[in-house]
N, CA, C and O atoms as a MOPAC input file, in Angstrom:
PM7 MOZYME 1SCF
protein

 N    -22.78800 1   -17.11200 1    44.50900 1
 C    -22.65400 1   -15.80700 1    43.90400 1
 C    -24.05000 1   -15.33100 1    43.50300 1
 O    -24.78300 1   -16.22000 1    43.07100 1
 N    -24.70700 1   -13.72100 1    43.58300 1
 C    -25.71500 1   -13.21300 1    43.43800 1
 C    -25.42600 1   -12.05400 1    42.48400 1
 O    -24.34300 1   -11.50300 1    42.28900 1
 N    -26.10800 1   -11.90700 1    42.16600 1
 C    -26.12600 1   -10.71800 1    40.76600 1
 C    -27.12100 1    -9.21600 1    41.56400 1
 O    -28.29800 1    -9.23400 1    41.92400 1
 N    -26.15400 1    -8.08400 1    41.63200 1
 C    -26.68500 1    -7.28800 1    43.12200 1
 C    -27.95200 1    -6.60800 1    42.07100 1
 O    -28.13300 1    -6.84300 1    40.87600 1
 N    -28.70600 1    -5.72200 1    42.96200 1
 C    -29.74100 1    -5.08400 1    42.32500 1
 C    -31.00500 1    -6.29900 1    41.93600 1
 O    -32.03500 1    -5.96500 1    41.35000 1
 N    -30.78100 1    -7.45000 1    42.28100 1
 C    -31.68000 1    -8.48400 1    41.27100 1
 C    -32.87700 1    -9.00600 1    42.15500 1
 O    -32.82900 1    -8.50000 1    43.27600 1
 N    -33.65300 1    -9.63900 1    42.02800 1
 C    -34.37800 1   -10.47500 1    42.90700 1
 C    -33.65300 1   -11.84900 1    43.12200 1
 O    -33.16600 1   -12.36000 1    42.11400 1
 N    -33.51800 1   -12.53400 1    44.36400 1
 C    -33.22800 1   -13.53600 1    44.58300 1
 C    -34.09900 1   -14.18500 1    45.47400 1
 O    -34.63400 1   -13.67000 1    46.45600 1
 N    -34.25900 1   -15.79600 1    44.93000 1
 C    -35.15100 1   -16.75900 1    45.82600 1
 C    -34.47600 1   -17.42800 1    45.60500 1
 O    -33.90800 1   -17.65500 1    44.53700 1
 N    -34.34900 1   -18.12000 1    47.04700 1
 C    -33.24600 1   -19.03000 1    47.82300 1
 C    -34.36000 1   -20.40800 1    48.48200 1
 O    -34.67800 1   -20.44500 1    49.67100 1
 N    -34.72100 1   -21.20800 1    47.69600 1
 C    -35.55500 1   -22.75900 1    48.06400 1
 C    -34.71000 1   -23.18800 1    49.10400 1
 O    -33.48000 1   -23.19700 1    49.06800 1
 N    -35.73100 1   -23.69100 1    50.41600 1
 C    -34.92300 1   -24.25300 1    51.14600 1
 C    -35.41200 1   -25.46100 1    51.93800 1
 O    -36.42600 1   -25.26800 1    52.60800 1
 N    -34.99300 1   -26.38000 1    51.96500 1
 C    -35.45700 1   -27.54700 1    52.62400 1
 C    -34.27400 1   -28.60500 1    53.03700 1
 O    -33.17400 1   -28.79200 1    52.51700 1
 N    -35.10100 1   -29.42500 1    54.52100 1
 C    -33.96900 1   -30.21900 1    55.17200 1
 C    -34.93700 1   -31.36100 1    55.15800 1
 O    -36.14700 1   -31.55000 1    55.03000 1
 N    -33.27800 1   -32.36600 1    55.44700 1
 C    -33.87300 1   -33.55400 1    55.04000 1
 C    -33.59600 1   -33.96200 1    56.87500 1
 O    -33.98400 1   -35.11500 1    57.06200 1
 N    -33.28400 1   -33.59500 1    57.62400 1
 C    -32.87500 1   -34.39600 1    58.96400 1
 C    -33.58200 1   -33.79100 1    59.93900 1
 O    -34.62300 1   -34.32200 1    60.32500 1
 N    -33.01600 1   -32.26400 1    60.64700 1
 C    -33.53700 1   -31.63500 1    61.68600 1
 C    -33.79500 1   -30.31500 1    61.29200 1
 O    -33.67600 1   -30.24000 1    60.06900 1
 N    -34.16700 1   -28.98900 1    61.92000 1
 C    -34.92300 1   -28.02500 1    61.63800 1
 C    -33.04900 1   -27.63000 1    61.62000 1
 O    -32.09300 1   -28.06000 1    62.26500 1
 N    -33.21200 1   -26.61400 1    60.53200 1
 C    -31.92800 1   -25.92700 1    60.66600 1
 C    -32.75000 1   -24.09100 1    60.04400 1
 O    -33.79000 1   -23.77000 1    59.47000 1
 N    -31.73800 1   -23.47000 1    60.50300 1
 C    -31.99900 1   -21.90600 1    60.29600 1
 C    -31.33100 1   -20.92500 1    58.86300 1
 O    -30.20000 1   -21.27800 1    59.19600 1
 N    -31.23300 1   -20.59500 1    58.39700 1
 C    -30.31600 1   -20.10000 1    56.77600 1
 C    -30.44200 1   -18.75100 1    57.72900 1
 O    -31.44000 1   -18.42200 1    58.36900 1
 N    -29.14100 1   -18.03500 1    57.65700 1
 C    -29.30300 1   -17.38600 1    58.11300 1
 C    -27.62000 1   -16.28300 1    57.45400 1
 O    -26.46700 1   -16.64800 1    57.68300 1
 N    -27.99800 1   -14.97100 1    56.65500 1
 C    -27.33800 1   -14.41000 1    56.25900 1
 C    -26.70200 1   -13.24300 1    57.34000 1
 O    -27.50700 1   -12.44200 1    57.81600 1
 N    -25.48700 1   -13.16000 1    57.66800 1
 C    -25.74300 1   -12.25200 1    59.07100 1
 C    -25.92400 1   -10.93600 1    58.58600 1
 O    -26.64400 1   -10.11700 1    59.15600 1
 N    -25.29500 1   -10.71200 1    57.55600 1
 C    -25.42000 1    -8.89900 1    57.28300 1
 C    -26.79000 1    -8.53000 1    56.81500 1
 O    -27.34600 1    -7.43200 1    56.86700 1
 N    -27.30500 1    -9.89100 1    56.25900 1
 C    -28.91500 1    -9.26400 1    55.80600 1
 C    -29.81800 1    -9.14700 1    56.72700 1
 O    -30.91700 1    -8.64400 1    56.49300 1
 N    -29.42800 1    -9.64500 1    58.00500 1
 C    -30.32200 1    -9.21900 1    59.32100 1
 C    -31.77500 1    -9.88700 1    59.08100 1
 O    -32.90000 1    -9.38800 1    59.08300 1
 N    -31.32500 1   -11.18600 1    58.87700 1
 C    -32.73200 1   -12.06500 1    58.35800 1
 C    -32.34000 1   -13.71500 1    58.21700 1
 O    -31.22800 1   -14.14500 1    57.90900 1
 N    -33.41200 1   -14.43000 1    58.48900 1
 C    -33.16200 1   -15.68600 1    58.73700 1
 C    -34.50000 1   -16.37900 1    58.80400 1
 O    -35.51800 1   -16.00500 1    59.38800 1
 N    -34.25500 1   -17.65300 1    57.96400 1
 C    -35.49900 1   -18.59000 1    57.55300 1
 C    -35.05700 1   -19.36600 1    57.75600 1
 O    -33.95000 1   -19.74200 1    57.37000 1
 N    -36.22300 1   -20.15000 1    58.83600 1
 C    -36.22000 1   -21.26500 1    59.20500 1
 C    -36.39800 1   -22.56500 1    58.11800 1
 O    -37.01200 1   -22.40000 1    57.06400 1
 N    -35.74800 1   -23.97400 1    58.51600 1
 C    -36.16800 1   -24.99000 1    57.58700 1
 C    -36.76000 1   -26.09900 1    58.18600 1
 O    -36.10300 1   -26.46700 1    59.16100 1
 N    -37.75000 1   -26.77000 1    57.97400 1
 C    -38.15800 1   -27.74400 1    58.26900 1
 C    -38.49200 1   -29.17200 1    57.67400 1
 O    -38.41900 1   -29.26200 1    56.44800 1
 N    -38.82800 1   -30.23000 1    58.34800 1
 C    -38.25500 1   -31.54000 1    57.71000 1
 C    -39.50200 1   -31.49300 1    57.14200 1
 O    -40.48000 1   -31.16000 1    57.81100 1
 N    -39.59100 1   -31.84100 1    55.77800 1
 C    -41.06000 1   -32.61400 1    55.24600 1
 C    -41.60800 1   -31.33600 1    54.41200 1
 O    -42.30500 1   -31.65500 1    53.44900 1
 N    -41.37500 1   -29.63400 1    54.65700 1
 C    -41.67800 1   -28.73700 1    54.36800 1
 C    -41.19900 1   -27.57700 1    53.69000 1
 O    -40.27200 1   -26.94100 1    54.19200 1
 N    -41.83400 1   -27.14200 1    52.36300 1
 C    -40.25600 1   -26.35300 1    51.93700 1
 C    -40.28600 1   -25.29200 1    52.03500 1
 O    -41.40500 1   -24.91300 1    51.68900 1
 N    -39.57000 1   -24.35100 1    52.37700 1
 C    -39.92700 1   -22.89300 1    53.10100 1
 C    -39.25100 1   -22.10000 1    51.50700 1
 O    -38.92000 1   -22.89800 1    50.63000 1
 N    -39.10100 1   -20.77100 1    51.24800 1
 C    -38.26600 1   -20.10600 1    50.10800 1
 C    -38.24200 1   -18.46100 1    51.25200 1
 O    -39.03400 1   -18.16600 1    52.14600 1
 N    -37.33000 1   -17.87900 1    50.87600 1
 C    -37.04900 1   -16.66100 1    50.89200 1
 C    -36.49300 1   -16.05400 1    49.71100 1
 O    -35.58500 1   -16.46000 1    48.98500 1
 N    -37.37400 1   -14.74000 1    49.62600 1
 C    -36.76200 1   -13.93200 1    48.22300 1
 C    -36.57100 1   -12.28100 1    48.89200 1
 O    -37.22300 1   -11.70800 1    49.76600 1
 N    -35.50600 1   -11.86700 1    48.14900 1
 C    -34.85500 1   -10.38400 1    48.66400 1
 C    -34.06200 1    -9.95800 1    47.60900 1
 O    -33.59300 1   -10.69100 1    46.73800 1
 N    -33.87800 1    -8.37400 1    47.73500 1
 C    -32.71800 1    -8.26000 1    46.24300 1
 C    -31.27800 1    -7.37500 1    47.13500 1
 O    -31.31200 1    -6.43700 1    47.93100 1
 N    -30.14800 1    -8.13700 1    46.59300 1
 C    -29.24500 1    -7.90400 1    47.26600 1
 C    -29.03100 1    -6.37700 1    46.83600 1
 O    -29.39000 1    -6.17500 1    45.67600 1
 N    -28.44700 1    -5.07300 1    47.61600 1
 C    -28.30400 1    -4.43400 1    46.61400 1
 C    -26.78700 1    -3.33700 1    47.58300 1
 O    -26.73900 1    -2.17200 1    47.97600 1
 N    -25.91500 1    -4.35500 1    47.61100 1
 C    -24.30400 1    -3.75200 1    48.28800 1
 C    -23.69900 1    -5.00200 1    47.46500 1
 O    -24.34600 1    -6.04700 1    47.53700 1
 N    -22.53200 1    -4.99500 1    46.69700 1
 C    -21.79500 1    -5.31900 1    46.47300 1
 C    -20.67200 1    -5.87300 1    47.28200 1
 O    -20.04400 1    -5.03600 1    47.93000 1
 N    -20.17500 1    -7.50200 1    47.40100 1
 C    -19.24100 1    -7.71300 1    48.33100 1
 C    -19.55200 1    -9.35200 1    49.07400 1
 O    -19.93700 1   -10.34600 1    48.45800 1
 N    -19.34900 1    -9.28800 1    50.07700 1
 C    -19.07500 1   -10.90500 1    50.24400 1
 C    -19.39200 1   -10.66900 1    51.52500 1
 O    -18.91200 1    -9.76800 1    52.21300 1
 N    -20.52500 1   -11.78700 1    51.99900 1
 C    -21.10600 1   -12.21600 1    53.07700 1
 C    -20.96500 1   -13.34500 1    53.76900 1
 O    -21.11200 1   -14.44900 1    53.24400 1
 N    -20.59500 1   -13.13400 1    55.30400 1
 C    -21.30600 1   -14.76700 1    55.96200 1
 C    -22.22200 1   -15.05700 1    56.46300 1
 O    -22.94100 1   -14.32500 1    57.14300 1
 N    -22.38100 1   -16.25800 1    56.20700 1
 C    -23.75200 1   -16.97400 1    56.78700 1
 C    -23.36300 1   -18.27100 1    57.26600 1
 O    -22.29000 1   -18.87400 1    57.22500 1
 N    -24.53400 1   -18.56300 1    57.74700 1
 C    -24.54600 1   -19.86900 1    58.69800 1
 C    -25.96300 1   -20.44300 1    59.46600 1
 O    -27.02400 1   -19.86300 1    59.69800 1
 N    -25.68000 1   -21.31900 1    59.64900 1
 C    -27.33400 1   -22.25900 1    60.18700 1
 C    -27.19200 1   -21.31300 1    62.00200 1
 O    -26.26100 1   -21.22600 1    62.80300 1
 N    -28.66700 1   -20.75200 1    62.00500 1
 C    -28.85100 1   -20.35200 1    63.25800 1
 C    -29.34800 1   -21.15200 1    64.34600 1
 O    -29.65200 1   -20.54000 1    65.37000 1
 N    -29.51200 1   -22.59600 1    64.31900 1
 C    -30.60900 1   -23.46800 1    64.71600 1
 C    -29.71600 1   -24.15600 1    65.26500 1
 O    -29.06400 1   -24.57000 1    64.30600 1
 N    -29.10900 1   -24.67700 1    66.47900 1
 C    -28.69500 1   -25.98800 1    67.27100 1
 C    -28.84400 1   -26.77500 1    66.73300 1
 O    -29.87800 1   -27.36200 1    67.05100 1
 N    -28.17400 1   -27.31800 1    65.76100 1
 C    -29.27700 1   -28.31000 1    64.86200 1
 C    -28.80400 1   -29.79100 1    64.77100 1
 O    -29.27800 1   -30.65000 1    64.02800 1
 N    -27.36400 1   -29.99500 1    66.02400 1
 C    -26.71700 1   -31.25700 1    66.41600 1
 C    -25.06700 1   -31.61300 1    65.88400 1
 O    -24.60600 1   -30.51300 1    65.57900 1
 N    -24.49400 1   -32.18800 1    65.75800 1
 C    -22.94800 1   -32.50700 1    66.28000 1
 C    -22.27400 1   -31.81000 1    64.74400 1
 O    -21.07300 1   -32.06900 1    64.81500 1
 N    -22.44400 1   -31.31900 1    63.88200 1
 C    -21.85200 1   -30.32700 1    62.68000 1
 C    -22.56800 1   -29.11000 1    62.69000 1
 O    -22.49200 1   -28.33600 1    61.73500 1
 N    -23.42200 1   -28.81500 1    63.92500 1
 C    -23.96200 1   -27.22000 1    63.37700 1
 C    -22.75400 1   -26.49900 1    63.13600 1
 O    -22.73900 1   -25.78900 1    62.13100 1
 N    -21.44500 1   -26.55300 1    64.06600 1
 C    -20.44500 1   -25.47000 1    63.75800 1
 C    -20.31500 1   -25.33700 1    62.59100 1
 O    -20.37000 1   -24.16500 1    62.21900 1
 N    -20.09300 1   -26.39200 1    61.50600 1
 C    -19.38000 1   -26.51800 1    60.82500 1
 C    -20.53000 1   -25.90800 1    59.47600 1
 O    -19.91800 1   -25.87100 1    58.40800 1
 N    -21.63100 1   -25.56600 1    59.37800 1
 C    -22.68400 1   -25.04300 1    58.87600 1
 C    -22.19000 1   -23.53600 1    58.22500 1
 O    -23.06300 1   -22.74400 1    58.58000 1
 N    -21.44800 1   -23.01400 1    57.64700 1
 C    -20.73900 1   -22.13700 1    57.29000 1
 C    -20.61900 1   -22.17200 1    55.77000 1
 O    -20.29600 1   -23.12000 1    55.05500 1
 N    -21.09900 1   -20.36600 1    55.28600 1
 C    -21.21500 1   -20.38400 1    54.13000 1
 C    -20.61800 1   -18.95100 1    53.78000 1
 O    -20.24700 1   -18.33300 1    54.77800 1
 N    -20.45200 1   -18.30500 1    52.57600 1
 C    -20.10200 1   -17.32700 1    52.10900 1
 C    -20.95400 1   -16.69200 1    50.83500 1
 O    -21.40600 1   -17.46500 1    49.98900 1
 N    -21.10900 1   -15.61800 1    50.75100 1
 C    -22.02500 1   -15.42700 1    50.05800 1
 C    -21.91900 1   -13.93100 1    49.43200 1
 O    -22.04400 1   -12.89700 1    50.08800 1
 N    -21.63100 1   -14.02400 1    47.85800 1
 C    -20.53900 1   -12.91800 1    47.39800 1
 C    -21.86400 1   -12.44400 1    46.35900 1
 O    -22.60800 1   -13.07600 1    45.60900 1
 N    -21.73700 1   -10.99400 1    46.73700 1
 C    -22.56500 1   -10.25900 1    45.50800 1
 C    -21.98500 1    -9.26700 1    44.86000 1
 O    -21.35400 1    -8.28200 1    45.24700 1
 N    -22.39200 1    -9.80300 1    43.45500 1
 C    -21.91900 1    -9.33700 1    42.38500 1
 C    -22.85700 1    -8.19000 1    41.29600 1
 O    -24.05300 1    -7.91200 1    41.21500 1
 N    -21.61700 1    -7.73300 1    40.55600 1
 C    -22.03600 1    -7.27700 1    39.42400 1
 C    -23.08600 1    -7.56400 1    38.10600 1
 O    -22.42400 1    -8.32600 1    37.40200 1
 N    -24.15500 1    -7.37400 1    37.54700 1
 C    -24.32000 1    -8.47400 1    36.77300 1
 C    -23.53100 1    -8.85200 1    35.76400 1
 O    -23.65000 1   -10.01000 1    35.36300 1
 N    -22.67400 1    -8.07100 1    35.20900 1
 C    -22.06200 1    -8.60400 1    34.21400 1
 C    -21.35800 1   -10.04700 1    34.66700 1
 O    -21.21500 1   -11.05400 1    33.97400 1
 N    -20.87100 1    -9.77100 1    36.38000 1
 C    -19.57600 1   -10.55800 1    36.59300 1
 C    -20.30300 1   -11.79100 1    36.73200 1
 O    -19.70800 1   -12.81900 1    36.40900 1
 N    -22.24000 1   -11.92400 1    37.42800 1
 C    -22.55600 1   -12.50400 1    37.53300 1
 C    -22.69800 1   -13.62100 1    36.33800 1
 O    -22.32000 1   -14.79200 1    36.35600 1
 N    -23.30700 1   -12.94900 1    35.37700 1
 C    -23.37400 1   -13.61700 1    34.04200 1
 C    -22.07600 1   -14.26600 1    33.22900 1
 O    -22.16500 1   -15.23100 1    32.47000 1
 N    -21.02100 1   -13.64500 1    33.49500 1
 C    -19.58100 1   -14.96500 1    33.21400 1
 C    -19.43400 1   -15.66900 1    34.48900 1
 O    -18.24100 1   -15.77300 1    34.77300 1
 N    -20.41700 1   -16.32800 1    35.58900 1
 C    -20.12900 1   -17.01400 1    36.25700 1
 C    -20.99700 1   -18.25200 1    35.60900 1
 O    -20.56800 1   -19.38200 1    35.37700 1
 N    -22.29300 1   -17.76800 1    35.38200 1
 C    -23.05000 1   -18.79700 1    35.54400 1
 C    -22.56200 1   -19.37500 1    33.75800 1
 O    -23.03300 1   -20.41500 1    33.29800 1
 N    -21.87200 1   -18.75200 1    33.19700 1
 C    -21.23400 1   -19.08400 1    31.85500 1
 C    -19.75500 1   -19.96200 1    31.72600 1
 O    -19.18600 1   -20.48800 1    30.76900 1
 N    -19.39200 1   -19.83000 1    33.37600 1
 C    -18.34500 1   -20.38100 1    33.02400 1
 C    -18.82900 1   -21.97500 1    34.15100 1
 O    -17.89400 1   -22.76100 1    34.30900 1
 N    -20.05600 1   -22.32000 1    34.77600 1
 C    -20.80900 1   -23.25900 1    35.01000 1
 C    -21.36200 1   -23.82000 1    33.99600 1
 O    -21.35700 1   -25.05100 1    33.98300 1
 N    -21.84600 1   -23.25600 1    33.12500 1
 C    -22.09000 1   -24.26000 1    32.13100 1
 C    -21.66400 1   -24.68700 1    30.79100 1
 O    -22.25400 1   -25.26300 1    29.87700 1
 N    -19.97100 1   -24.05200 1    30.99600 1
 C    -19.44400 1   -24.28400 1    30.23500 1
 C    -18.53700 1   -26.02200 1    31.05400 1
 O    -18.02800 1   -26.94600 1    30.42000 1
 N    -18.65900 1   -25.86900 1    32.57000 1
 C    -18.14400 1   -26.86900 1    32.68700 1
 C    -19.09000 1   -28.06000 1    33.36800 1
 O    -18.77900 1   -28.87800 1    34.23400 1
 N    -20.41500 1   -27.86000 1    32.63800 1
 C    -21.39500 1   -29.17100 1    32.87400 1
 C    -22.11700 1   -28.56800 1    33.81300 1
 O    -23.30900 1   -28.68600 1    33.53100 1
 N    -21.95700 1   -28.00700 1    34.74800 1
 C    -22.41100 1   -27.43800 1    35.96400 1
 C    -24.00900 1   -26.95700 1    35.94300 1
 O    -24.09000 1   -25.83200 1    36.43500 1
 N    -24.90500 1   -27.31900 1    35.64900 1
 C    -26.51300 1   -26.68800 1    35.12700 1
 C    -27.25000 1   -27.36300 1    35.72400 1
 O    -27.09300 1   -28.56300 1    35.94800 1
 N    -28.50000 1   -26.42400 1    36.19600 1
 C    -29.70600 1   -27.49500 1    37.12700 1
 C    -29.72700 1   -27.62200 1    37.88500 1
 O    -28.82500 1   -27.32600 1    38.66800 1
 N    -30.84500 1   -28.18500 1    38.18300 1
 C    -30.93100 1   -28.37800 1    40.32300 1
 C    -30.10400 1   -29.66500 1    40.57800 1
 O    -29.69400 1   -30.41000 1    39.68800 1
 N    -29.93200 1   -29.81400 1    41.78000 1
 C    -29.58000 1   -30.69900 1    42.61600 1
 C    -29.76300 1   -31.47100 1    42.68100 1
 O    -30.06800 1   -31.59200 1    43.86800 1
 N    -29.90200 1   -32.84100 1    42.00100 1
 C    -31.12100 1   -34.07400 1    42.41000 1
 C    -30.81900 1   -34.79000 1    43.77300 1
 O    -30.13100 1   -34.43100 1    44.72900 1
 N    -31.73800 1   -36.19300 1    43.49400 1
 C    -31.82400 1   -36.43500 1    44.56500 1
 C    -30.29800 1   -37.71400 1    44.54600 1
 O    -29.90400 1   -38.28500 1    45.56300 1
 N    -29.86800 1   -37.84300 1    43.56900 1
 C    -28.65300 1   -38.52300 1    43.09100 1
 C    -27.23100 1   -37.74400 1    44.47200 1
 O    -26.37100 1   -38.40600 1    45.05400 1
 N    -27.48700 1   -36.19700 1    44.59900 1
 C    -26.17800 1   -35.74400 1    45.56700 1
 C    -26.66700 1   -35.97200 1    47.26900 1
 O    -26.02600 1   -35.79200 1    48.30400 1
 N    -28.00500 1   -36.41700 1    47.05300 1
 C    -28.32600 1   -37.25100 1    48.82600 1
 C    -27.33500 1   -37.77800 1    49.68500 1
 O    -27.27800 1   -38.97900 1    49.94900 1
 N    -26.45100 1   -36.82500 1    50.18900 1
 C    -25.70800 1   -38.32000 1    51.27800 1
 C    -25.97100 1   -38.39900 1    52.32000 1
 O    -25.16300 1   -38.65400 1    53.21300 1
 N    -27.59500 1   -38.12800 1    52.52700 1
 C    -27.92000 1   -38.39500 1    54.00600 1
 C    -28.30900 1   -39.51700 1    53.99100 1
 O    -29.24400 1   -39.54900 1    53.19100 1
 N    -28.10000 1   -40.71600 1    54.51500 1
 C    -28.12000 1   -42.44400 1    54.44000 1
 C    -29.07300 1   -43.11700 1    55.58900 1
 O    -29.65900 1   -44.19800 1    55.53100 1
 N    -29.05300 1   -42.03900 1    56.78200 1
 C    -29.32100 1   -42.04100 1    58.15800 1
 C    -31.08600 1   -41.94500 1    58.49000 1
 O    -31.58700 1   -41.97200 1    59.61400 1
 N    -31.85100 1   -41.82600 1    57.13600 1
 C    -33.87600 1   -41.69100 1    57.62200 1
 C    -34.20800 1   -42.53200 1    59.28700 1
 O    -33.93400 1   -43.48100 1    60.02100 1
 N    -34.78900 1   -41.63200 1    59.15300 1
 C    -35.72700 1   -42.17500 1    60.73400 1
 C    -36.33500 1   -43.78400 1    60.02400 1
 O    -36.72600 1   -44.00000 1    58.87700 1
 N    -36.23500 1   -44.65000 1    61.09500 1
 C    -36.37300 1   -45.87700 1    61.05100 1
 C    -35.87100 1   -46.87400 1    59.82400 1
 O    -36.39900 1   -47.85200 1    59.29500 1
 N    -34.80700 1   -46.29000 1    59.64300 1
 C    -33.32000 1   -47.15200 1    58.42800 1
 C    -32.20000 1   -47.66900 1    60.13300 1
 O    -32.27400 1   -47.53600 1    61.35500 1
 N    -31.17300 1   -48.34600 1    58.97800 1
 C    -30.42200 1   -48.79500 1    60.13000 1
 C    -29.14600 1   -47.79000 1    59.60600 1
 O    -28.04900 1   -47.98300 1    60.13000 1
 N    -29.26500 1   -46.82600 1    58.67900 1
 C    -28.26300 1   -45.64700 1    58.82900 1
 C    -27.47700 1   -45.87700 1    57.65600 1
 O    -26.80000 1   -44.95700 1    57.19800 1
 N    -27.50400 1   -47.62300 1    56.83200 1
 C    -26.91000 1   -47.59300 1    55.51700 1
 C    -27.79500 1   -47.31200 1    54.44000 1
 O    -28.95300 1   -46.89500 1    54.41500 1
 N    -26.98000 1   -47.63600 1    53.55300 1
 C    -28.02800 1   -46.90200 1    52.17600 1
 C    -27.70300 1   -48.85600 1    51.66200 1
 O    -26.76600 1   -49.39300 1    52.25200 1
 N    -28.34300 1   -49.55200 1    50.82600 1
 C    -29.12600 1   -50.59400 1    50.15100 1
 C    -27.53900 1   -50.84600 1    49.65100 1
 O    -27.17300 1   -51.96600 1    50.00800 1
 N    -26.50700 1   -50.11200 1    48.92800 1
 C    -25.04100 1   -50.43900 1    48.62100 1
 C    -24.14700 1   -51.56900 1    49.61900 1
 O    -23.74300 1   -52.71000 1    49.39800 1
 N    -24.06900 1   -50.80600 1    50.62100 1
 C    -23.27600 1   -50.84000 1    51.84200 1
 C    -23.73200 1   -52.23900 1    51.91300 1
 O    -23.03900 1   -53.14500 1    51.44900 1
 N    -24.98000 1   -52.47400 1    52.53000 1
 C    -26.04000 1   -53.93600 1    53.23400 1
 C    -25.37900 1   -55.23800 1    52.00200 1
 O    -25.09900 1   -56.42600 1    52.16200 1
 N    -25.33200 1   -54.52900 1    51.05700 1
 C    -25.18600 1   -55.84000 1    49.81600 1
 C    -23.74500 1   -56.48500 1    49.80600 1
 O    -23.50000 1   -57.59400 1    49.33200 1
 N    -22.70700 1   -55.53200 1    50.47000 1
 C    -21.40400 1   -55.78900 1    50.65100 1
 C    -21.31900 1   -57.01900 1    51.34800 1
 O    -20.36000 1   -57.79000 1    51.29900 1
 N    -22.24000 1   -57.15500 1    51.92400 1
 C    -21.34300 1   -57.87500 1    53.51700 1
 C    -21.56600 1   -59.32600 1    53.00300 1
 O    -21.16700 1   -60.28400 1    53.66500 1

């Protein structure tokens, strides 16, 4: 969700292969690359709900690379991000929600898995 009229920057970085962010109605698309962090900033300013999706071939789930992307009011925006941190929801991403397990020259488990056996 985006708060319309506003500035928005959208950080973007991949951890596997080059993938594309790509909003279709905004008629714009940033590339991502491994190792490198790219950002795009724009201010939404139509009200309503968008799709997007990775523009990049980017291997056996690109289909599935599908996003939605709803702009809002600010008011409506501001009881969103209120009703996120009313339910813990705050902050970036760490590196704790990683479930890519698979790095170039690993054998594809993560250090858990290996200890099982």
């Amino acid at each position: 969700m985006l708060p319309v009229d506003k500035k928005v920057t959208i950080n973007l970085q991949s951890r596997d292969v080059i993938h594309s962010f790509w909003i279709i109605d905004f008629l714009y698309k940033k590339d991502m690359f491994i190792g490198r962090d790219n950002s795009w900033s724009f201010i939404p300013t139509r009200e309503g709900e968008y799709q997007g999706k990775c523009a990049e071939l980017c291997g056996e789930y690109h289909s599935m690379m599908l996003f939605n992307v709803k702009v809002v009011s600010q008011d409506e925006y501001a009881a969103y991000l209120e009703s996120l941190k009313e339910q813990g929801n705050t902050g970036d991403i760490t590196d704790a929600y990683d479930r890519l397990s698979n790095y170039p020259g690993t054998t594809g488990k993560n250090e858990s898995e290996e200890g099982e056996k």
